[in-house]
C-alpha positions as CSV (number, residue, x, y, z in Angstrom):
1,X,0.0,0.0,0.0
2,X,1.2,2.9,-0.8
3,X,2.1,5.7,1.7
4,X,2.5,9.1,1.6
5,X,4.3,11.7,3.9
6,X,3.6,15.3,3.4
7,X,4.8,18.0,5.7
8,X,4.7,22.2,5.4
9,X,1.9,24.5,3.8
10,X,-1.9,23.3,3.0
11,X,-0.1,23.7,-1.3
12,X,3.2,21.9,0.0
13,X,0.8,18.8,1.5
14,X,-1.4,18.7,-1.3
15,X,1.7,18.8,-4.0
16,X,3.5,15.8,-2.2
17,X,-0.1,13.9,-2.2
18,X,-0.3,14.4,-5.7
19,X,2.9,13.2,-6.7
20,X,3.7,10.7,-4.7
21,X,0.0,9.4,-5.6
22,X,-0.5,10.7,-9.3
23,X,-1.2,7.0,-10.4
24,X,-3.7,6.3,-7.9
25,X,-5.4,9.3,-8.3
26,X,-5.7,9.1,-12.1
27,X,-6.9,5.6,-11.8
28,X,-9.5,6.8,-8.4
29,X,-10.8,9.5,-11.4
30,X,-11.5,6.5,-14.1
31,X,-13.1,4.9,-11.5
32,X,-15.7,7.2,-10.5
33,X,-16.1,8.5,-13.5
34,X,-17.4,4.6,-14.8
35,X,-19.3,4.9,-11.1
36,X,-21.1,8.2,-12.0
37,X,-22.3,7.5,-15.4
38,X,-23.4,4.2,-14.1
39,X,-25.5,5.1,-11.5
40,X,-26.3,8.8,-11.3
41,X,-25.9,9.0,-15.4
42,X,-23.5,11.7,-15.0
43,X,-20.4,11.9,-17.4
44,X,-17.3,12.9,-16.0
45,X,-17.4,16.8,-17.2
46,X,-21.0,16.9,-15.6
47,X,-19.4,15.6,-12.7
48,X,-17.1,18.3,-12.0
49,X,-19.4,21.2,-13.1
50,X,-21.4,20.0,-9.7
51,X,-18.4,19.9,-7.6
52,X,-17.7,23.7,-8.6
53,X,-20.8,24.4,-7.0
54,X,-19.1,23.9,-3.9
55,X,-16.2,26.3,-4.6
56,X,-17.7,29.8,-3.1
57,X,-18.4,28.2,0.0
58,X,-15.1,26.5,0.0
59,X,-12.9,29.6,-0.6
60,X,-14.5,32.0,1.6
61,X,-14.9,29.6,4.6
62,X,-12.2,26.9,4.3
63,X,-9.3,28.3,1.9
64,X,-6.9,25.9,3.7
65,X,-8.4,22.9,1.8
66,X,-9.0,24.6,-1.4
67,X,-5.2,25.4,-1.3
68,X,-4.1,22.1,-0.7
69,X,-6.7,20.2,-3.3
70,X,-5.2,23.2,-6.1
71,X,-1.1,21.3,-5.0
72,X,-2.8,18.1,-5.4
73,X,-4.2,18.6,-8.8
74,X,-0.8,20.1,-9.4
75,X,1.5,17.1,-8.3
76,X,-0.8,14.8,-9.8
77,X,-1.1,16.9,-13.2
78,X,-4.8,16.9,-13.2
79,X,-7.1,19.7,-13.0
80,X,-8.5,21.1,-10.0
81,X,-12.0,20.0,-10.6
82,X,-11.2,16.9,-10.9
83,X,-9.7,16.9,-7.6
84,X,-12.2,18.6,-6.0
85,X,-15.2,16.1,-7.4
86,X,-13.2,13.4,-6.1
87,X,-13.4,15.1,-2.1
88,X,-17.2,15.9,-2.8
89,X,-18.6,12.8,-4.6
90,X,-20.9,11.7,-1.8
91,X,-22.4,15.0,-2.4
92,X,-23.2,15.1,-6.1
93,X,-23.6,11.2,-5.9
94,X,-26.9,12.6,-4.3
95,X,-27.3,9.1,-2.1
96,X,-26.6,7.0,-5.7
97,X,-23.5,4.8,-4.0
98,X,-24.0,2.8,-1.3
99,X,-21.4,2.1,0.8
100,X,-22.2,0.2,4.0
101,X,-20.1,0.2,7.1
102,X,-19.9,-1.2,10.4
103,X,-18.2,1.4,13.4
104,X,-18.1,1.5,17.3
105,X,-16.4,3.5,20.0
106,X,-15.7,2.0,23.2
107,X,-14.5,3.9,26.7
108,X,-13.3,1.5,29.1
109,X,-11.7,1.9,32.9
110,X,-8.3,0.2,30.5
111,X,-8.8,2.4,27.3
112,X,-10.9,4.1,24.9
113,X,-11.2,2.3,21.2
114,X,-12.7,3.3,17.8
115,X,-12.7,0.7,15.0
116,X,-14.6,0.2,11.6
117,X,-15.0,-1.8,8.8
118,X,-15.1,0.5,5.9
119,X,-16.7,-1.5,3.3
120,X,-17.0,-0.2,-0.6
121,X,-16.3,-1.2,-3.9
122,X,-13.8,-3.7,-4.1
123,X,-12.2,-2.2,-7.7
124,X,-11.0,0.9,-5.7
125,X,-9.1,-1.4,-3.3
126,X,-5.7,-0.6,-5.2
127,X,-6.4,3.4,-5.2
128,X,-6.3,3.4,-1.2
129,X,-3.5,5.6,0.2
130,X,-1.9,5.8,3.8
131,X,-1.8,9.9,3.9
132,X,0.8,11.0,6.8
133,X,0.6,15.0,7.3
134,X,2.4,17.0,9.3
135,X,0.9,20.5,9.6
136,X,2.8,23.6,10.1
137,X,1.2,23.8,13.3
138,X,3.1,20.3,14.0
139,X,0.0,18.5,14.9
140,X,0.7,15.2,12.8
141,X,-2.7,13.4,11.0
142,X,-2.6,10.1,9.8
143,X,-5.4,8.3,7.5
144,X,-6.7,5.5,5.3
145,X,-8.1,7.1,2.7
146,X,-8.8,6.8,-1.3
147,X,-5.5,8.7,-3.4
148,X,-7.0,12.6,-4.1
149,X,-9.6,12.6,-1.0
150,X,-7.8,14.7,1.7
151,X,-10.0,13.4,4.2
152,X,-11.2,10.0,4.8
153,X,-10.7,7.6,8.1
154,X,-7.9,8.2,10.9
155,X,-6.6,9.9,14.0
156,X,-3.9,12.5,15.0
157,X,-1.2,13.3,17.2
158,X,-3.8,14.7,20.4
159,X,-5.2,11.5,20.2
160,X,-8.9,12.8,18.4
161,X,-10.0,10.0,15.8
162,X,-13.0,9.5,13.5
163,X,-14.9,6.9,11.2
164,X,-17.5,7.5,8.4
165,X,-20.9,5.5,7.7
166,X,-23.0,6.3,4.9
167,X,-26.7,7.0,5.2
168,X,-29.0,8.4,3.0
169,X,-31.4,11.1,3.3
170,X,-33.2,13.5,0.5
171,X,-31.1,16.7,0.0
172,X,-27.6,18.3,-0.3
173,X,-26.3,21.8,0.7
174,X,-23.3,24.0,-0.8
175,X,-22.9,25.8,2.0
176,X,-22.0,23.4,4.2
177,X,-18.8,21.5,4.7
178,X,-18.9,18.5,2.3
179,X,-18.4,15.0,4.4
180,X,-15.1,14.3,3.7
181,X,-13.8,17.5,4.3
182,X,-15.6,17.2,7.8
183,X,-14.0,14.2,8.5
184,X,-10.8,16.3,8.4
185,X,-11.5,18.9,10.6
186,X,-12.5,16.4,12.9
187,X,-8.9,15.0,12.6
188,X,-7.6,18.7,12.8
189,X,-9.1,19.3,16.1
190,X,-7.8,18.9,19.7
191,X,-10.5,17.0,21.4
192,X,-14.4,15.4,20.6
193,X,-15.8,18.0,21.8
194,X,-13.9,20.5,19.6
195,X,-14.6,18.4,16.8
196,X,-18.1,18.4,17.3
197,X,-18.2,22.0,18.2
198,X,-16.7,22.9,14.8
199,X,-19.0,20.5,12.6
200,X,-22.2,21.9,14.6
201,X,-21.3,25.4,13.7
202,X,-20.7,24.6,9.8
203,X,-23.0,22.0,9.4
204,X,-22.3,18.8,6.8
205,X,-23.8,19.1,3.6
206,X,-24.9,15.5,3.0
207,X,-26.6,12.9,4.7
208,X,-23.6,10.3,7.1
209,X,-22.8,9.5,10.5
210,X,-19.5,10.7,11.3
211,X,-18.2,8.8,14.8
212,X,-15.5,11.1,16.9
213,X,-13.6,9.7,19.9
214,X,-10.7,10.7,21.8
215,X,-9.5,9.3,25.5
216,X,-12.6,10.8,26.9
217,X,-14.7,8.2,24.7
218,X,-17.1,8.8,22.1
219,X,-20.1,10.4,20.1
220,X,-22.0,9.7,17.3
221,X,-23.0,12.3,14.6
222,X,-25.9,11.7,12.3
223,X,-25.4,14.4,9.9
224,X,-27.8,15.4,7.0
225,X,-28.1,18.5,5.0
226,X,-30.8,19.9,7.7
227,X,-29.4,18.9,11.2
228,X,-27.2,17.1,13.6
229,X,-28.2,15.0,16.1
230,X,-26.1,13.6,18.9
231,X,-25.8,9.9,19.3
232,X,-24.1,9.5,23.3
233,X,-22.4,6.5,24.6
234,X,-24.8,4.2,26.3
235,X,-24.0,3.3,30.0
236,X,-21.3,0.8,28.8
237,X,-19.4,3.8,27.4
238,X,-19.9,2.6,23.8
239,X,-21.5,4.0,20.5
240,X,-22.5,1.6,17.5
241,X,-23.6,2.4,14.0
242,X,-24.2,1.3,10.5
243,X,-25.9,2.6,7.7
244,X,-29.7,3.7,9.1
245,X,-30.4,6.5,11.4
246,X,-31.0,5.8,14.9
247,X,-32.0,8.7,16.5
248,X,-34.8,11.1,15.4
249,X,-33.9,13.9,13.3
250,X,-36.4,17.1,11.9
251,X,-39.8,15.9,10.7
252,X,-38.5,17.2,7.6
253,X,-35.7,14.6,6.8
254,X,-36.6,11.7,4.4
255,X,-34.5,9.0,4.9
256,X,-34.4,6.4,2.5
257,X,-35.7,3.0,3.5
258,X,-33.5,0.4,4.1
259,X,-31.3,1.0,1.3
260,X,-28.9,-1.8,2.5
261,X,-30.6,-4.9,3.4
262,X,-28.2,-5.6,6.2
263,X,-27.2,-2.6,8.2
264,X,-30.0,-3.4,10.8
265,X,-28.6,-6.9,11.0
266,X,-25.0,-5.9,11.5
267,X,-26.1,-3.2,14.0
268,X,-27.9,-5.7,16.0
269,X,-25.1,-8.5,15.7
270,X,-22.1,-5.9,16.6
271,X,-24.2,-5.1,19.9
272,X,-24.4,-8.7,20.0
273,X,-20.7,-9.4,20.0
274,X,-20.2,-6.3,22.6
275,X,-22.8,-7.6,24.7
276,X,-20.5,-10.8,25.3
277,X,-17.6,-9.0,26.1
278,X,-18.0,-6.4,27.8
279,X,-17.5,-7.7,30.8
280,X,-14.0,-8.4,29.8
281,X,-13.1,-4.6,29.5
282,X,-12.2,-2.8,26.0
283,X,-9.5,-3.9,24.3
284,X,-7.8,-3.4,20.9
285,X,-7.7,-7.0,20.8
286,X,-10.7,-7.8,21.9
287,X,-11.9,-5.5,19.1
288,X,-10.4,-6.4,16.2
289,X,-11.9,-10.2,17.0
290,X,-14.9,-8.3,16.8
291,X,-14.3,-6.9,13.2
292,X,-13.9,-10.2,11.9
293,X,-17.2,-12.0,12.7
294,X,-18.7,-13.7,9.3
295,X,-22.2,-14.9,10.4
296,X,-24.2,-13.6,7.5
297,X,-27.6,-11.7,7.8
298,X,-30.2,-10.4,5.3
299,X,-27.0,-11.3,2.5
300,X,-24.0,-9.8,4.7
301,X,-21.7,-10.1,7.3
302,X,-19.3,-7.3,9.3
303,X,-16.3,-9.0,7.8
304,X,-18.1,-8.5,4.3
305,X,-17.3,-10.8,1.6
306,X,-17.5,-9.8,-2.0
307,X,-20.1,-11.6,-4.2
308,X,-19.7,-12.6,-7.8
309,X,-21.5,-9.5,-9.3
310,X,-18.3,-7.5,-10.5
311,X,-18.0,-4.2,-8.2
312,X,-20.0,-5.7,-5.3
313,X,-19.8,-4.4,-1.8
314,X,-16.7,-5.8,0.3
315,X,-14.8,-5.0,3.5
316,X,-11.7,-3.2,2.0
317,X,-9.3,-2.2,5.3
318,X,-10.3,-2.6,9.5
319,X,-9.4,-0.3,11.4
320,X,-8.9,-0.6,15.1
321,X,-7.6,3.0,16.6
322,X,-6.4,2.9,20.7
323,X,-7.0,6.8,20.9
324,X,-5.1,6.3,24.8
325,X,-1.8,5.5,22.8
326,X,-2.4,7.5,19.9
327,X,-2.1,4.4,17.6
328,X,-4.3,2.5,15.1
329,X,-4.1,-1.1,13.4
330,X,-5.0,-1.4,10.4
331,X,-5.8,-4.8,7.7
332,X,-5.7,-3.8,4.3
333,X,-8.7,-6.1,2.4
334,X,-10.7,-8.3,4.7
335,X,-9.1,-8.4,8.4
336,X,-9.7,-12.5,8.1
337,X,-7.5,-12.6,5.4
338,X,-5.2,-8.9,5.2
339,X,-3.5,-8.5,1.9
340,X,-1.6,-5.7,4.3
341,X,-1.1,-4.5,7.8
342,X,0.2,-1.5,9.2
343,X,0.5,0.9,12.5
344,X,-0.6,4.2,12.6
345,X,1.2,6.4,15.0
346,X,1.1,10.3,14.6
């Protein structure tokens, strides 16, 4: 797996990403551009014209991102648009991909845990990139992410960490911070509650559930274009979450029903699985067994396996984060059988 290191300026971070990862990035683009005019009908060009719409907000509110997507179209000899479609596809996707995800947080008396399965199409497994960044402000960032996307799944140095789930709900915004770019302030940030402050005050401008943690445990955030809504730890000290809502939001959000058959399933199995250990105390260990349970519900399992229809759903990295030590595990591919691991330590 390939992994990049990029230190200095928000241009001087995006310019390394770009050319250390100009192959993977130019392979992500023909990916999603097959994936958009497949399911949303949308050819590449169209594509991008709907990602400018997000450049107004973007430069008068978050300049710091704009500047480093412009060095990573740079380094990877693409244009900007490109770049920036790539960071706001679950946006102009407008709920047509479906990736489905199992995630949990954990605080313990021995530790405080986050961990997912980030299951997605298993053709982009090759395009995934280990970003490393070192900002000028020497807070240190690192991520599994897809090569382009500046913002994906991870921790940093203060220990503040974060997963993604999809959901879908009617409705985008362009002035609101785009998920993936959310997920990165949450890993620019110096504590949950920081994190959640700043994504409360700028709102997320499509429908997801973004879990934060730090050493002081966790809290899920069901995100749609209209609201937030809080989702605590329960008296164990833990948060779970898949790919439905859970907790009521506006009368005026329309979620769509059930649009993977399995995310009830796998939320009720991973409470399942806690509900037998718990008693044990939180682990990263104890976890990562967790991650790779098979049994299969409603056509999945956590440890998702891909089926024969080409481009299927599978489980393409685990990642188990101890947010005490500042560290994450990670299996590339399914964690029952890793084509990878690695340590993250900012």
């Amino acid at each position: 797996m390939l992994q990049i290191t990029c230190t200095g300026s928000p241009h001087s971070i995006g310019l390394q990403h770009g050319k250390t990862a100009s192959l993977e990035i130019s392979r992500s683009i023909t990916f999603y551009a097959s994936l958009f005019l497949k399911l949303s009908k949308l050819d590449w060009p169209a594509v991008t014209q709907l990602a400018l719409k997000y450049q107004p907000y973007l430069s008068e509110n978050w300049p710091q991102y704009v500047s480093e997507m412009e060095g990573v179209a740079e380094g990877a000899g693409v244009k900007y648009e490109d770049i920036l479609a790539l960071n706001v596809r679950t946006e102009i996707a407008f709920g047509a991909f479906s990736d489905g995800c199992t995630a949990l947080s954990w605080k313990g008396e021995s530790g405080s845990v986050l961990a997912q399965n980030w299951d997605w199409n298993n053709d982009q497994l090759p395009n995934m990139v280990c970003l490393k960044i070192k900002k000028e402000d020497r807070l240190s960032i690192e991520m599994i992410t897809e090569a382009g996307i500046i913002g994906k799944i991870g921790l940093n140095s203060k220990g503040v960490g974060c997963t993604l789930n999809a959901l879908k709900a009617k409705g985008v915004s362009f002035t609101s911070l785009p998920c993936h770019l959310a997920l990165r302030t949450v890993m620019e940030s110096s504590s949950r509650a920081a994190a959640i402050s700043t994504l409360e005050a700028s709102g997320v401008a499509s429908s997801c559930h973004i879990l934060v943690a730090d050493a002081t445990g966790g809290t899920g955030l069901e995100c749609t274009n209209e609201d937030i809504v809080k989702l605590e730890m329960n008296a164990d000290g833990i948060v779970t979450h898949t790919n439905h809502m859970i907790v009521q939001h506006k009368e005026t959000v329309i979620e769509a029903e059930d649009w993977l058959p399995d995310t009830r399933f796998r939320l009720e199995r991973i409470d399942e699985l806690l509900d037998g250990v718990k008693e044990k105390g939180v682990s990263v260990e104890t976890v990562e067994r967790l991650l790779l349970d098979e049994k299969v519900g409603c056509g999945a399992s956590i440890c998702r396996s891909e089926t024969e229809v080409k481009g299927s759903l599978a489980t393409l990295f685990s990642i188990v984060m101890d947010l005490e030590a500042k560290t994450a595990k990670v299996s590339m591919g399914r964690p029952v059988a890793p084509v990878e691991k690695l340590i993250l330590s900012p």
